[in-house]
C-alpha positions in Angstrom: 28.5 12.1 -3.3 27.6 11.7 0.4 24.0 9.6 1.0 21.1 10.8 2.5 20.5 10.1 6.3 16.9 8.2 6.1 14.1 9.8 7.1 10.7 8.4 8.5 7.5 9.1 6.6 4.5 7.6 6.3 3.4 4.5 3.2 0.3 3.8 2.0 -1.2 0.1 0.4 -4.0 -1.9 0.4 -6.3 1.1 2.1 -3.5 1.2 5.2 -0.9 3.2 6.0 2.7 2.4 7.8 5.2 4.8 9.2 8.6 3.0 7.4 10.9 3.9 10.6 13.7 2.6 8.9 15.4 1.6 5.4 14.5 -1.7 5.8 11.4 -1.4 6.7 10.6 1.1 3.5 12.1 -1.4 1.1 10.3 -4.0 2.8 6.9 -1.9 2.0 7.9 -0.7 -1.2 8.7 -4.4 -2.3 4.5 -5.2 -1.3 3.6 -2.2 -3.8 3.0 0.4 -1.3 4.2 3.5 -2.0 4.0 7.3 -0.7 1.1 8.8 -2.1 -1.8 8.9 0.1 -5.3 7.8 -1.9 -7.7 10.2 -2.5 -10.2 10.5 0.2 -7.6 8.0 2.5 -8.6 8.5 5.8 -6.8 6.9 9.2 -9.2 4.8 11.1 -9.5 5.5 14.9 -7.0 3.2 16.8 -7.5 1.8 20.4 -4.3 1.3 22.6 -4.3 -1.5 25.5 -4.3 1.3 28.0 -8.0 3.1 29.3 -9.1 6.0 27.4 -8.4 9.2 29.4 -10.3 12.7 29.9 -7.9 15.8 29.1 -6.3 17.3 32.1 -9.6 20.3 32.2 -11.9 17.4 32.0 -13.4 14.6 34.1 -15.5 11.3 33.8 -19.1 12.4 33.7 -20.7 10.0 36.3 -23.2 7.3 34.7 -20.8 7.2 31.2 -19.1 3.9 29.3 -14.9 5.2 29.6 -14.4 6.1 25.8 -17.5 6.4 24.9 -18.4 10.1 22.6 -19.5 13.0 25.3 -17.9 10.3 28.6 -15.9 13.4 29.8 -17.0 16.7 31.0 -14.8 20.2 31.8 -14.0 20.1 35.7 -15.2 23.7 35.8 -18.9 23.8 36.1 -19.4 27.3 34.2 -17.2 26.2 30.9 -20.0 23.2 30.5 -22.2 23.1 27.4 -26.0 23.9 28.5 
């Protein structure tokens, strides 16, 4: 019987979650009691990076606004604004 090439998936234990990249890495989780079932109601908290927040290509820094802060960017084309 051939084996199964691994493949990545997310792990879930004490209310995080992991993305086991490798075998090792799974055993290592599974061996702390996490396992693959998400929890009911599990939601992924918002994670910040080391680099500066960023407006989507259409959008642009509204002057006067903290970088990364809810409503900082605003559509580079006037007429596609919210009134």
């Amino acid at each position: 019987m051939a084996s199964k090439k691994y493949k990545e998936h997310m792990m879930y234990g004490d209310g995080k979650a992991e993305k086991a990249e490798t075998k090792a890495e799974h055993l290592s989780l599974k061996n702390k009691g996490w396992g693959h079932n998400k929890p009911s109601g599990f939601k992924l908290r918002e994670v910040h990076y080391d680099s500066p927040v960023k407006c989507w290509k259409s959008h642009e820094r509204k002057p006067g606004t903290t970088e990364g802060a809810k409503g900082s960017c605003q559509h580079k084309n006037p007429s596609k604004r919210p009134d």
